[in-house]
MARBA-3410 file (N, C-alpha, C, O; in Angstrom, 1 decimal):
242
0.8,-1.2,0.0,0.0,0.0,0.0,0.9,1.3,0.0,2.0,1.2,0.5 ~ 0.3,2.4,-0.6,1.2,3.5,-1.0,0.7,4.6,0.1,-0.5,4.9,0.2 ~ 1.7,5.2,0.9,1.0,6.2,1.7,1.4,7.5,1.6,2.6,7.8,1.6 ~ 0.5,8.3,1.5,0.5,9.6,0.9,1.7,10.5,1.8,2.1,10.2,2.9 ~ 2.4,11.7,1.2,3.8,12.1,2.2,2.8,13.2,3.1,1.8,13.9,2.8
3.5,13.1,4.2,3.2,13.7,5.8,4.2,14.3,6.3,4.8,13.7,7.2 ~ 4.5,15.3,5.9,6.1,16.2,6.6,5.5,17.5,8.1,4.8,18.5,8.0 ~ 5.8,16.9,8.9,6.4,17.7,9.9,7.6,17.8,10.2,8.5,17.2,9.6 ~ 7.9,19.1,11.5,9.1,19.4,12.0,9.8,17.8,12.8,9.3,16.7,13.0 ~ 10.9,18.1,12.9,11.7,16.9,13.9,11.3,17.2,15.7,11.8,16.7,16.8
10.7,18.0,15.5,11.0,18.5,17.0,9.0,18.2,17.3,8.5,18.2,18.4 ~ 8.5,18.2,16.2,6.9,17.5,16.6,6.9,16.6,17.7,7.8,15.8,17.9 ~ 5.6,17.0,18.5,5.3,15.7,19.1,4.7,14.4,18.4,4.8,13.3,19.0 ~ 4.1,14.5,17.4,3.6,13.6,16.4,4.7,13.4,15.4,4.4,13.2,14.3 ~ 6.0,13.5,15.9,6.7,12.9,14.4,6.7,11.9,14.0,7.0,11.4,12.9
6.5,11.4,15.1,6.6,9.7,14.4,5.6,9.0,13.4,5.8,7.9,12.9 ~ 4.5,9.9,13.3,3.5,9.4,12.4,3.5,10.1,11.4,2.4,10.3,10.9 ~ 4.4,10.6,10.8,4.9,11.5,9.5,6.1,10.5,8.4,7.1,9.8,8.6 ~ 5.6,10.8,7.5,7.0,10.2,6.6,8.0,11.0,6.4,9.1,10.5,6.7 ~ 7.9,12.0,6.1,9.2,13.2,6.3,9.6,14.6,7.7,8.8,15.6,7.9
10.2,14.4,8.2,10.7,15.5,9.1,11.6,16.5,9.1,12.8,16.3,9.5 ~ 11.3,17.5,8.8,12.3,18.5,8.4,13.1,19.3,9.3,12.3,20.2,9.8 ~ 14.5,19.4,9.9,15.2,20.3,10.4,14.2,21.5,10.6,13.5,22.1,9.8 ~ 14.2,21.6,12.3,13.8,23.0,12.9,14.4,23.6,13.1,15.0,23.7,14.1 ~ 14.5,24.5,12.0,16.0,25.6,12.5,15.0,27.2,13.4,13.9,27.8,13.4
16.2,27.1,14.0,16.0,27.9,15.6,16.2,29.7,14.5,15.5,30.7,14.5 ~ 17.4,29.3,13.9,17.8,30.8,13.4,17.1,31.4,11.7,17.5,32.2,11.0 ~ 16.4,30.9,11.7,14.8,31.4,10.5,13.6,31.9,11.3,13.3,31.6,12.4 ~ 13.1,32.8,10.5,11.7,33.0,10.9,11.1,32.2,10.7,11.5,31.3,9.9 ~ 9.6,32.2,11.4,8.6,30.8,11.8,8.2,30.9,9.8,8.2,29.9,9.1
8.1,31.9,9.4,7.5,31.9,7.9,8.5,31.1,6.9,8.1,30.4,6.0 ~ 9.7,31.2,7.2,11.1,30.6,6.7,11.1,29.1,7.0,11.1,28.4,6.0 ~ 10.9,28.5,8.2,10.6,27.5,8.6,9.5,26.3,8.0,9.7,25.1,7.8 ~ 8.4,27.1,7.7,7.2,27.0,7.5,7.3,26.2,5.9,7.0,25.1,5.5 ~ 8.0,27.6,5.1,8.5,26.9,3.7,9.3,25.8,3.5,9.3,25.3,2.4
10.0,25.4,4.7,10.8,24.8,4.5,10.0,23.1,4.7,10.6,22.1,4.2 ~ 9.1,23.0,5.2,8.2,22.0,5.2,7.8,21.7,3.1,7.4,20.6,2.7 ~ 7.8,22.6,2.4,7.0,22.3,1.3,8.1,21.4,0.8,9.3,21.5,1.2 ~ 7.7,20.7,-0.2,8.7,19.5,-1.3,9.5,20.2,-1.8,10.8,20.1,-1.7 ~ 8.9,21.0,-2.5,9.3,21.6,-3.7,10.5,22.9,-3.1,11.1,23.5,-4.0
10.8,23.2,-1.9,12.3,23.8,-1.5,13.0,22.8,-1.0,14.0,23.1,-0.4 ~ 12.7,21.5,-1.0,14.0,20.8,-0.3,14.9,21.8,1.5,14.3,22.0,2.6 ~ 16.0,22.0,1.1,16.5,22.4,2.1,17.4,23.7,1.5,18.5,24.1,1.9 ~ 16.8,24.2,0.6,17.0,25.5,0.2,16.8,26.3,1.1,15.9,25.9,1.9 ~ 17.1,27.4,1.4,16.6,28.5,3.0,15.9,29.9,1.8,16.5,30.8,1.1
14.5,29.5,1.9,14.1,30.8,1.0,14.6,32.3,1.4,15.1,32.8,2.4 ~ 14.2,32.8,0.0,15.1,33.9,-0.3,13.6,34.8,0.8,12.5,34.4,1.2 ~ 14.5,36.3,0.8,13.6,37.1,2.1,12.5,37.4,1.3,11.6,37.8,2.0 ~ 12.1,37.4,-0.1,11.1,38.4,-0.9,10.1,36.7,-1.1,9.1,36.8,-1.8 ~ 10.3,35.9,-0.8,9.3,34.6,-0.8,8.7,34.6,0.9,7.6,34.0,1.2
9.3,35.1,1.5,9.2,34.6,3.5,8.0,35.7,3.6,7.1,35.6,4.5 ~ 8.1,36.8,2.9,7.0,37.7,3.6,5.7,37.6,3.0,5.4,37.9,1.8 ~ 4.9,37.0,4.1,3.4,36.8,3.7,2.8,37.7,3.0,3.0,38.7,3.6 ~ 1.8,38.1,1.8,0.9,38.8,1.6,-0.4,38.4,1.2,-0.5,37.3,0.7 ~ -1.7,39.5,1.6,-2.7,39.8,1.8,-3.2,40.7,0.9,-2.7,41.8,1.1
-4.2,40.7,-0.2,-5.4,40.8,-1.1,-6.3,41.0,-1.0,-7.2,40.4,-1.7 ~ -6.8,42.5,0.1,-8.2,42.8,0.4,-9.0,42.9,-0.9,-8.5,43.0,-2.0 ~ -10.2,42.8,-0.8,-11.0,43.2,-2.0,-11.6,44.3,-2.3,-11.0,45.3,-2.2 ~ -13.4,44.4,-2.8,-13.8,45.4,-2.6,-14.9,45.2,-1.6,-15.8,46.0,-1.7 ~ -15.0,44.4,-0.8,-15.6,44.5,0.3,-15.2,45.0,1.2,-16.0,45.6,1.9
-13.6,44.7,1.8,-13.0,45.4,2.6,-12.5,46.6,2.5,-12.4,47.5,3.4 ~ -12.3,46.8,1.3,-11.8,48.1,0.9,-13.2,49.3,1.2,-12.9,50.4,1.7 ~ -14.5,49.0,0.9,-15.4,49.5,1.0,-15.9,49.1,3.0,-16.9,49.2,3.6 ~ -15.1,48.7,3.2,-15.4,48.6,5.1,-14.6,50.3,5.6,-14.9,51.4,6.1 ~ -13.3,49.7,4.9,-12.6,50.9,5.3,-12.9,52.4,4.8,-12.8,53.4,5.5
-13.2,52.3,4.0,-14.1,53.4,3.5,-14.9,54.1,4.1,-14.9,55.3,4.0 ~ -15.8,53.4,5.1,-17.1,54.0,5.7,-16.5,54.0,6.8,-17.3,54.5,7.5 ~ -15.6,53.7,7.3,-14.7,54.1,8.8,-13.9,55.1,8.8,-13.9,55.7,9.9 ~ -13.0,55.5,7.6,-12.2,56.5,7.8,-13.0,58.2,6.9,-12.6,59.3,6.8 ~ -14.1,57.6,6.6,-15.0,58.7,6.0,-14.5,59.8,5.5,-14.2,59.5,4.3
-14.2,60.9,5.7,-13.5,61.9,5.3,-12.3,62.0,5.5,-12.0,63.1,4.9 ~ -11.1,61.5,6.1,-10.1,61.5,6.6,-9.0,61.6,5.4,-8.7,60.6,4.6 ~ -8.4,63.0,5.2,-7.8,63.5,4.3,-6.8,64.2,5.0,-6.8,64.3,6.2 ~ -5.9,64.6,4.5,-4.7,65.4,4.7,-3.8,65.0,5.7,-2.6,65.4,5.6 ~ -4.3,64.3,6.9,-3.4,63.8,8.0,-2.5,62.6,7.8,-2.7,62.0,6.7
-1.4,62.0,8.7,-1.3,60.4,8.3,-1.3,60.1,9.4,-0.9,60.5,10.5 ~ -2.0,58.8,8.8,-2.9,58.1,9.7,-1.7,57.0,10.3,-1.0,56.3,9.5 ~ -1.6,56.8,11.9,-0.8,56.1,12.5,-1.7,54.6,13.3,-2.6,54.7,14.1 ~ -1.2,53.6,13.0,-2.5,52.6,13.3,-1.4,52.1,15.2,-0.2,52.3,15.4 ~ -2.1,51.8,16.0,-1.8,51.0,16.8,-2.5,49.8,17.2,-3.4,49.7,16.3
-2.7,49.1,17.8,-2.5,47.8,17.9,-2.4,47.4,19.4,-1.1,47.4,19.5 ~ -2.8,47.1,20.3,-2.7,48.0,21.7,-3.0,46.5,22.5,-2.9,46.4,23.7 ~ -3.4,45.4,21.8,-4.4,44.1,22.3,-3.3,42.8,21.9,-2.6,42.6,20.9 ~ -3.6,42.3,23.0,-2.9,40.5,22.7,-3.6,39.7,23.8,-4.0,40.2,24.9 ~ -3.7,38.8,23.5,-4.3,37.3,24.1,-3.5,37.2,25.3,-4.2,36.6,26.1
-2.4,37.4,25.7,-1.0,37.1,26.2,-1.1,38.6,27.3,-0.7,39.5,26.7 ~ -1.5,38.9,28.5,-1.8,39.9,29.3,0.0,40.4,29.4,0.2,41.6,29.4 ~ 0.9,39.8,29.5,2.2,40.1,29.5,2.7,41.0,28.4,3.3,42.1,28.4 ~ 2.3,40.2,27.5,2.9,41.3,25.8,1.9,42.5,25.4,1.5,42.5,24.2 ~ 1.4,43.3,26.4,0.7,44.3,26.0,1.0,45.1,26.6,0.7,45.3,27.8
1.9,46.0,26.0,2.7,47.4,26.5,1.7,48.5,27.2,0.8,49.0,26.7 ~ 1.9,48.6,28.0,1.0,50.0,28.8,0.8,51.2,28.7,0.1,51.9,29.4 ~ 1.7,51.7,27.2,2.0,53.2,27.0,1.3,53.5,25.9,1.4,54.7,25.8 ~ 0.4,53.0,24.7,-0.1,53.1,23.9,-0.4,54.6,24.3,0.2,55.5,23.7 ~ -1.6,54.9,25.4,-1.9,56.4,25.5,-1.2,57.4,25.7,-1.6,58.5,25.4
0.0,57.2,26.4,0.9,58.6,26.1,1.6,59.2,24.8,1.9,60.3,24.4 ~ 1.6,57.4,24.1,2.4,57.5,22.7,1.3,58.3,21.5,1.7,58.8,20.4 ~ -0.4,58.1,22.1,-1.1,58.3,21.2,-1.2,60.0,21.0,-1.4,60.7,20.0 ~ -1.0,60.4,22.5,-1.4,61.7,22.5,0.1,62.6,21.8,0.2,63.7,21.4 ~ 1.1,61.7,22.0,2.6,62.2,21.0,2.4,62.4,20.3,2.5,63.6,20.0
1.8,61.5,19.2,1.2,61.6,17.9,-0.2,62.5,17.4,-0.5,62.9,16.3 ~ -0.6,62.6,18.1,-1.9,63.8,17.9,-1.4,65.3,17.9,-1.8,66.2,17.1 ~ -0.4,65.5,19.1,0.6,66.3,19.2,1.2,66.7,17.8,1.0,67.9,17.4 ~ 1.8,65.9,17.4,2.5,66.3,15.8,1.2,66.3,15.0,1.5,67.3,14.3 ~ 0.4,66.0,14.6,-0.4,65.9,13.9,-1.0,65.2,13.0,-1.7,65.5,12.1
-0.7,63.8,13.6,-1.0,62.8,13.3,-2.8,62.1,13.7,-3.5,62.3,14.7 ~ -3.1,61.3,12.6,-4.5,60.7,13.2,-4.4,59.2,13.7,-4.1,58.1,13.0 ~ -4.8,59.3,15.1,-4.6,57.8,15.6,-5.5,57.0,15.1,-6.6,57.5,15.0 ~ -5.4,55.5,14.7,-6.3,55.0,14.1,-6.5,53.0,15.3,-5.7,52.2,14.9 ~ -7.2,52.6,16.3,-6.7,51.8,17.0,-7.5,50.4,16.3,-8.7,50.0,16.0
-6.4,50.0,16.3,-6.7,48.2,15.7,-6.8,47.2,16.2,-5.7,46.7,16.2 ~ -7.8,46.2,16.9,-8.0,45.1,17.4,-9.3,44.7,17.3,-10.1,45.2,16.5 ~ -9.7,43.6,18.3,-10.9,43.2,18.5,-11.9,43.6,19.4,-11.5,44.6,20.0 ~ -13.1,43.2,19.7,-14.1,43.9,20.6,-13.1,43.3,21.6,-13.0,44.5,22.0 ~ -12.5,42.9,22.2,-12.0,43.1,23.8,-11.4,43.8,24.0,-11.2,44.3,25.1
-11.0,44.3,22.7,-9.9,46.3,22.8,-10.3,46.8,23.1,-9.6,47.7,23.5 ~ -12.0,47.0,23.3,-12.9,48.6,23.2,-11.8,49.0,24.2,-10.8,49.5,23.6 ~ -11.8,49.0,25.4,-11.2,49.3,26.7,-10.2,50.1,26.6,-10.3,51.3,26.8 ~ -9.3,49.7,26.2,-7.9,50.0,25.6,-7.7,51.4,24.5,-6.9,52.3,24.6 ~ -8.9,50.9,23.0,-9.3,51.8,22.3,-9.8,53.6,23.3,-9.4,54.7,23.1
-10.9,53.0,24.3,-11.0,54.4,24.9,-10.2,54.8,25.5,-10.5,55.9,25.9 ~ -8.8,54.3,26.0,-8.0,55.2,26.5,-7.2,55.8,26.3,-6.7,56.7,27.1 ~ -6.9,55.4,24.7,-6.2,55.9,23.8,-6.8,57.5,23.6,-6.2,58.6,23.7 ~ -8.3,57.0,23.1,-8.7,58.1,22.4,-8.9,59.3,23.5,-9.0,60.4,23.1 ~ -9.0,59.1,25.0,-9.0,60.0,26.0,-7.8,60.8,25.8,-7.8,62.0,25.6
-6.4,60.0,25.7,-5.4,60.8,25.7,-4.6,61.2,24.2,-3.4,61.6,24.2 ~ -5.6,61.1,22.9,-5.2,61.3,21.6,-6.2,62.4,21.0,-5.9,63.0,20.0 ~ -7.5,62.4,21.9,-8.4,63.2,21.2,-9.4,62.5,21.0,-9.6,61.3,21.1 ~ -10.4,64.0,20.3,-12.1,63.2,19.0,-11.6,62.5,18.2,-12.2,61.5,17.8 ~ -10.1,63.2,17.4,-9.8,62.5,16.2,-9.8,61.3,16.0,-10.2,60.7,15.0
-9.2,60.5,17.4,-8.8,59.1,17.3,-10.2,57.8,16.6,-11.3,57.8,17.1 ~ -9.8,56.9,15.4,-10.6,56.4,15.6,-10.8,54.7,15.8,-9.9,53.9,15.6 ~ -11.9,54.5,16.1,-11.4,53.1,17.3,-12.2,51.8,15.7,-13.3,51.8,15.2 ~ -11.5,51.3,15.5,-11.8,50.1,14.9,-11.3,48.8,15.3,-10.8,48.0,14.6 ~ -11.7,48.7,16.6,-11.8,47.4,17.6,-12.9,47.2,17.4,-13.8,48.0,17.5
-13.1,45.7,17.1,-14.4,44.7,16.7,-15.1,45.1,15.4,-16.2,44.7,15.5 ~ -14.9,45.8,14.5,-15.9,46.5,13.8,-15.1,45.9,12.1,-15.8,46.0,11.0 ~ -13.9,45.5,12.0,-13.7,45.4,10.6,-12.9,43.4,11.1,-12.3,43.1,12.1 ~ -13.3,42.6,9.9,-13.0,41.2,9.4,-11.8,41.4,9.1,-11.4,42.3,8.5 ~ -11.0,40.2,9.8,-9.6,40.4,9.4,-9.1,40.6,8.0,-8.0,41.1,7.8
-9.6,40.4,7.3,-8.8,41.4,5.8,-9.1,42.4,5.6,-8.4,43.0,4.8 ~ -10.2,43.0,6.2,-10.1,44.5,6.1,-9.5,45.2,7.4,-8.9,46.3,7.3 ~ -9.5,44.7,8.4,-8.1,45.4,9.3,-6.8,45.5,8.5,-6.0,46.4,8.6 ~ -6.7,44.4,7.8,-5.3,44.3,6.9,-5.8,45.4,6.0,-4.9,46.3,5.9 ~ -6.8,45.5,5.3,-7.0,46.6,4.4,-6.5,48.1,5.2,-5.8,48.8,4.5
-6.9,48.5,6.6,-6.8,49.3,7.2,-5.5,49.8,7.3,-5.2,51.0,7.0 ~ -4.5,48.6,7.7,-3.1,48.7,8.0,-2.2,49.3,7.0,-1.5,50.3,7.0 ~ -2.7,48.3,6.1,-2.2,49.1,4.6,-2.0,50.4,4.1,-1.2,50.9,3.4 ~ -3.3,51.1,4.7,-3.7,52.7,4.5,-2.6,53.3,5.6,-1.9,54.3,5.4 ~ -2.6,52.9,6.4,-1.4,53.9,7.2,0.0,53.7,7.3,1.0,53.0,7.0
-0.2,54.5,7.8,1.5,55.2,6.9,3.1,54.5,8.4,4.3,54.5,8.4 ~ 2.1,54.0,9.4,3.2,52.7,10.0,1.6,52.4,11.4,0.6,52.9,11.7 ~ 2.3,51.3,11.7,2.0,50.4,12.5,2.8,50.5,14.2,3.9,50.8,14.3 ~ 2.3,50.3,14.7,2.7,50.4,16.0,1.8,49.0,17.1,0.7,49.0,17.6 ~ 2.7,48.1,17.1,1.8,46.8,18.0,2.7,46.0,18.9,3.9,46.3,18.9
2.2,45.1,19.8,2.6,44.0,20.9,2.9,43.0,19.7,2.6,43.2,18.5 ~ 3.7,41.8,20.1,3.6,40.9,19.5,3.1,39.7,19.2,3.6,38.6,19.5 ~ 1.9,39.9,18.2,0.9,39.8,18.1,0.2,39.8,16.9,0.5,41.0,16.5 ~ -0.5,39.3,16.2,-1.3,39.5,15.0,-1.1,40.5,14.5,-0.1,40.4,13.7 ~ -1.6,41.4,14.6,-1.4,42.5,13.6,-0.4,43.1,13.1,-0.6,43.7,12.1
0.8,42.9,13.8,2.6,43.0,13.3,2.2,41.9,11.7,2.3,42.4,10.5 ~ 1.7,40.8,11.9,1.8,39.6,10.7,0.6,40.7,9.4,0.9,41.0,8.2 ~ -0.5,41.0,10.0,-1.0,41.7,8.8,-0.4,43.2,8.2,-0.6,43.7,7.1 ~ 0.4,43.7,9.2,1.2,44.8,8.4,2.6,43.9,7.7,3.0,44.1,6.6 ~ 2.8,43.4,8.1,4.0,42.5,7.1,3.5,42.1,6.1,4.4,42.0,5.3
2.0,41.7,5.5,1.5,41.6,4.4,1.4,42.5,3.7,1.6,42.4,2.4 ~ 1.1,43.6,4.2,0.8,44.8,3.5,1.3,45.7,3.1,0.8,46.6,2.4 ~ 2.9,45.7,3.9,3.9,46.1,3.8,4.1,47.5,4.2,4.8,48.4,3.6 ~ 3.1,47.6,5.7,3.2,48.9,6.7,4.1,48.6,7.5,4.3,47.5,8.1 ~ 5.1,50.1,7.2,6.5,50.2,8.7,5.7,49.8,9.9,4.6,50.2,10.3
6.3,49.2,10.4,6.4,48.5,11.4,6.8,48.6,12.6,8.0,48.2,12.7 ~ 6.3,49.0,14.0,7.3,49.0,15.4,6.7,48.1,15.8,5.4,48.1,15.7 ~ 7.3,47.0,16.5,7.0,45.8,17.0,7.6,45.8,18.9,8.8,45.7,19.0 ~ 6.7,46.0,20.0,6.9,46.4,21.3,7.6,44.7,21.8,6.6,44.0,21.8 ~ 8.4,44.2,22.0,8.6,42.8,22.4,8.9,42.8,24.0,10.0,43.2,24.4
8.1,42.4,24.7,8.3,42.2,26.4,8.8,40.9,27.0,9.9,40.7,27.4 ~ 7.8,39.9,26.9,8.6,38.8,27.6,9.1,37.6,26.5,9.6,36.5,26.7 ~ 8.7,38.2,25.2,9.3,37.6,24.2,10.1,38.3,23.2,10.4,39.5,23.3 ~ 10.6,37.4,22.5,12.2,38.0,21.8,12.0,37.5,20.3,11.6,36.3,20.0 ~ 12.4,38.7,19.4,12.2,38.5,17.9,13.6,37.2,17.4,13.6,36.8,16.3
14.3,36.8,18.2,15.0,35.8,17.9,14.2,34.3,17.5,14.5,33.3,16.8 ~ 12.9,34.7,18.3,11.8,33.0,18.4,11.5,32.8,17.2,10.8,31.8,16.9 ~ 12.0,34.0,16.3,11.0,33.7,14.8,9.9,34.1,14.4,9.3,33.6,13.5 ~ 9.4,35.3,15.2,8.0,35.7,15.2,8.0,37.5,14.5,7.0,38.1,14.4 ~ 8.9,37.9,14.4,9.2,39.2,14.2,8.7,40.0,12.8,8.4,39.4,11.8
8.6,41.5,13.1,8.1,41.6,11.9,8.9,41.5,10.5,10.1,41.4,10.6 ~ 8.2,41.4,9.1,8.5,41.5,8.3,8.6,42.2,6.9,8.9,41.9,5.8 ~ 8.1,43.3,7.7,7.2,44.3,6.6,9.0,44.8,6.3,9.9,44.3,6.9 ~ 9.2,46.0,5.2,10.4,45.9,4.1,11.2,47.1,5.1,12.4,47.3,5.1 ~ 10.2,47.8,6.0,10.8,48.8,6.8,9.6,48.7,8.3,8.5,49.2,8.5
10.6,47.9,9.3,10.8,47.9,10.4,11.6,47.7,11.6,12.7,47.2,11.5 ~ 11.2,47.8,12.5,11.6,47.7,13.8,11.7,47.3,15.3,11.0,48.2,15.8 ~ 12.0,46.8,16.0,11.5,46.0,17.3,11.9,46.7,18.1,12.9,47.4,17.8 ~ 11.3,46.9,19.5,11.6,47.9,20.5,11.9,46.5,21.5,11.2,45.5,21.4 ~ 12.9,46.6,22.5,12.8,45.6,23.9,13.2,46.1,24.9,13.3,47.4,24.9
13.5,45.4,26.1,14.4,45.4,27.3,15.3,44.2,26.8,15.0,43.0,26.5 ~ 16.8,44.8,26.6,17.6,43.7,25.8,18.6,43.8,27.3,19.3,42.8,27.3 ~ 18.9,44.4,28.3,19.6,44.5,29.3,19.0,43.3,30.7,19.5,43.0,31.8 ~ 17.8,43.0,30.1,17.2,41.8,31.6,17.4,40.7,31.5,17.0,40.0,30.5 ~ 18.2,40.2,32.5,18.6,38.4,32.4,17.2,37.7,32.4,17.1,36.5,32.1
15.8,38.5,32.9,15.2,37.3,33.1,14.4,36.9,31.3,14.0,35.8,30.9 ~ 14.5,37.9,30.8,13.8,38.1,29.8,14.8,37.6,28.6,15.9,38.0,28.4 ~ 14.0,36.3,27.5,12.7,36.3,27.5,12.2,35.0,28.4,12.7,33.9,28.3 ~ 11.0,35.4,29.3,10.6,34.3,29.5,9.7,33.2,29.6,9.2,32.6,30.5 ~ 9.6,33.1,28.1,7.9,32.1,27.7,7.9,32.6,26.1,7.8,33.8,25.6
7.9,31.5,25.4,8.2,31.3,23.7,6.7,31.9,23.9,6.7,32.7,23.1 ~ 5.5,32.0,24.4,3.9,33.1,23.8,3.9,33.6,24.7,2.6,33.7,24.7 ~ 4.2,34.3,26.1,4.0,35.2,27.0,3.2,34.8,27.9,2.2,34.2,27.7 ~ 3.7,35.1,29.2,2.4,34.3,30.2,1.9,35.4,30.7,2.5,36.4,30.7 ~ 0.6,35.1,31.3,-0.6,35.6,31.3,-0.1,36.5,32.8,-0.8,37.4,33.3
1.3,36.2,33.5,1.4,37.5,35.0,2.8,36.7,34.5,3.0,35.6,34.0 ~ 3.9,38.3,35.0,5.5,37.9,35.0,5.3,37.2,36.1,4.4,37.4,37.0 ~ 6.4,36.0,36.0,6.8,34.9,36.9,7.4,35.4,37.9,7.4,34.9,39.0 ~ 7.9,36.8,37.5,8.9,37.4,39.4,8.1,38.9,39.6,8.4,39.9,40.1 ~ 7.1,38.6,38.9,6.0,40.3,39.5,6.6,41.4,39.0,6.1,42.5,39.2
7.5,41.3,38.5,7.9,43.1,38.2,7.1,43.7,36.8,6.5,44.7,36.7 ~ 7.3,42.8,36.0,6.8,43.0,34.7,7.8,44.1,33.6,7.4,44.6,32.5 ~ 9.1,44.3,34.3,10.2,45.5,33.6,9.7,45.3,32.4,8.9,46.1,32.0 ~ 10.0,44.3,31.5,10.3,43.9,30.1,9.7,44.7,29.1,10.2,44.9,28.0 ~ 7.8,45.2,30.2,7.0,46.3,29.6,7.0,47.8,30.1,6.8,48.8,29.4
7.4,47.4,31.6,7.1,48.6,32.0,8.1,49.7,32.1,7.7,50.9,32.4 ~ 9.7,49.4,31.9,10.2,50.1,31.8,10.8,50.6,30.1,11.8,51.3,30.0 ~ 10.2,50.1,29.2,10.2,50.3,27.9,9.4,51.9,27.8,8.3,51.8,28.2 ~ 9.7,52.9,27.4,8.9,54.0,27.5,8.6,54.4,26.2,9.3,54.1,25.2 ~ 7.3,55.5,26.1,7.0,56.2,25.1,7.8,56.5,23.8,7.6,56.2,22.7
9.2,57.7,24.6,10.3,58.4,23.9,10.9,57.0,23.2,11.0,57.0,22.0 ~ 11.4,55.7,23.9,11.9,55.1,23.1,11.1,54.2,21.9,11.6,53.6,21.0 ~ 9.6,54.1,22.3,9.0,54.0,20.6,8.8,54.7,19.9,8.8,54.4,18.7 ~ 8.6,56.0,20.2,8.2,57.1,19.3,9.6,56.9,18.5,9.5,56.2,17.5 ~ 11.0,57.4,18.8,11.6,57.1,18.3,12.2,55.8,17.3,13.0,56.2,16.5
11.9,54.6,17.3,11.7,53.9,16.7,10.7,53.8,15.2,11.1,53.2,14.2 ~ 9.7,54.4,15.5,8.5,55.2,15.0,9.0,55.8,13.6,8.7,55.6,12.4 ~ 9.8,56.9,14.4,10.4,57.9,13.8,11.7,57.6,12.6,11.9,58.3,11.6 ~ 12.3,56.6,12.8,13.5,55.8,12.5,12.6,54.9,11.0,13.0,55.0,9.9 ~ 11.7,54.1,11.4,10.6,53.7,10.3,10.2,54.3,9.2,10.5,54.0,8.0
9.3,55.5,9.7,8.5,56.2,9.0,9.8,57.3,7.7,9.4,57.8,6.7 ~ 11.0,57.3,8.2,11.6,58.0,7.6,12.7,56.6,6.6,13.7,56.8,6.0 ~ 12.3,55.5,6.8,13.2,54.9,5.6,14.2,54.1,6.6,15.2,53.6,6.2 ~ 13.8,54.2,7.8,15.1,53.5,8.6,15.0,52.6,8.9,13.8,52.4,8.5 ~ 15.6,51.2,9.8,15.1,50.5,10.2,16.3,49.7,11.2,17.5,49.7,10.8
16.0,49.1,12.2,16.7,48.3,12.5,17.3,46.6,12.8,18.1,46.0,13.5 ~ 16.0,46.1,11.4,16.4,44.8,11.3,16.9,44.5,9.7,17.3,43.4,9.4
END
């Protein structure tokens, strides 16, 4: 009997019921990795312009975003991203950074799901009327539609870093108890990761646990505004530091 091919990683828990197992390399992105599962690359290490995911809104999404950003002309629009599943990898400064940017003259634009609302209003407290909240209200290809329209991204790490990497919005990526080394980092053509790269405890947990293990939580909390805005700023101008 002939049995069809089954490739997983070597490092699966089910590898043994696979016919092929492919080297898990530690030093690739998870997307690099990922390819490396198909037949047809063997153990070629794809090139960087194959590794970055893209996304194909239509005209349904494009027509979501439409009726959300209504008149919104002349400003540029700065998206953040303020929500993760992972209570650890959600930076706390979103609203100082928001009202930075309102400050210069920018329009905040906040991205997530209905459990953002929360988050979304506190943004918009300390960003203004301008700010606008698109938590729970657009299907994930049209948040990717959204991302696309602004002019960079600002998120935890988390979902929405992967739909600006499609869409190919600058990128600041906040990393707390996790580290762009795991393979999860952004990969839009111009970005950047912000951390605490000086803490022995950090990183501690490949998806973030839900309370720091020694209560302090530095990894987030002493990461500040000035140094994403600057990051931000490094982006939006052509720079980058990966």
């Amino acid at each position: 009997m002939e049995y069809a091919r089954r490739t997983s990683f070597d490092t699966s828990s089910g590898r043994r019921l696979y016919t092929t197992r492919v080297v898990y390399r530690e030093d690739l992105h998870h997307a690099a990795r990922l390819l490396l599962l198909d037949a047809s690359s063997g153990e070629r290490e794809p090139a960087a312009d194959e590794v970055r995911p893209r996304l194909h809104p239509g005209d349904v999404e494009r027509r979501a975003v439409d009726a959300l950003l209504g008149e919104v002309v002349g400003q540029p629009l700065v998206a953040l991203a303020p929500g993760s599943v992972w209570a650890t990898k959600r930076w706390p400064y979103y609203a100082p950074l928001a009202a930075r940017l309102a400050a210069r003259g920018a329009r905040v634009v906040v991205i997530g799901g209905g459990d953002d609302a929360a988050l979304a209003a506190e943004i918009a407290a300390a960003a203004g009327p301008t700010t606008l909240d698109a938590t729970g209200k657009l299907s994930l290809l049209a948040s990717a539609e959204l991302i696309g329209r602004a002019g960079a991204l600002v998120t935890n790490d988390s979902a929405p870093q992967h739909l600006a990497s499609a869409m190919g919005t600058p990128t600041v990526t906040v990393f707390g108890p996790t580290v762009p080394d795991f393979g999860f980092g952004p990969l839009a053509p111009r970005r950047a990761t912000v951390g605490h790269d000086s803490l022995d405890c950090r990183p501690c947990d490949r998806h973030g646990p839900q309370r720091c293990p020694l209560g302090h939580w530095k990894c987030m909390r002493e990461v500040g505004a000035e140094e994403v805005m600057a990051a931000l700023d490094r982006v939006m101008d052509g720079r980058s530091n990966q």
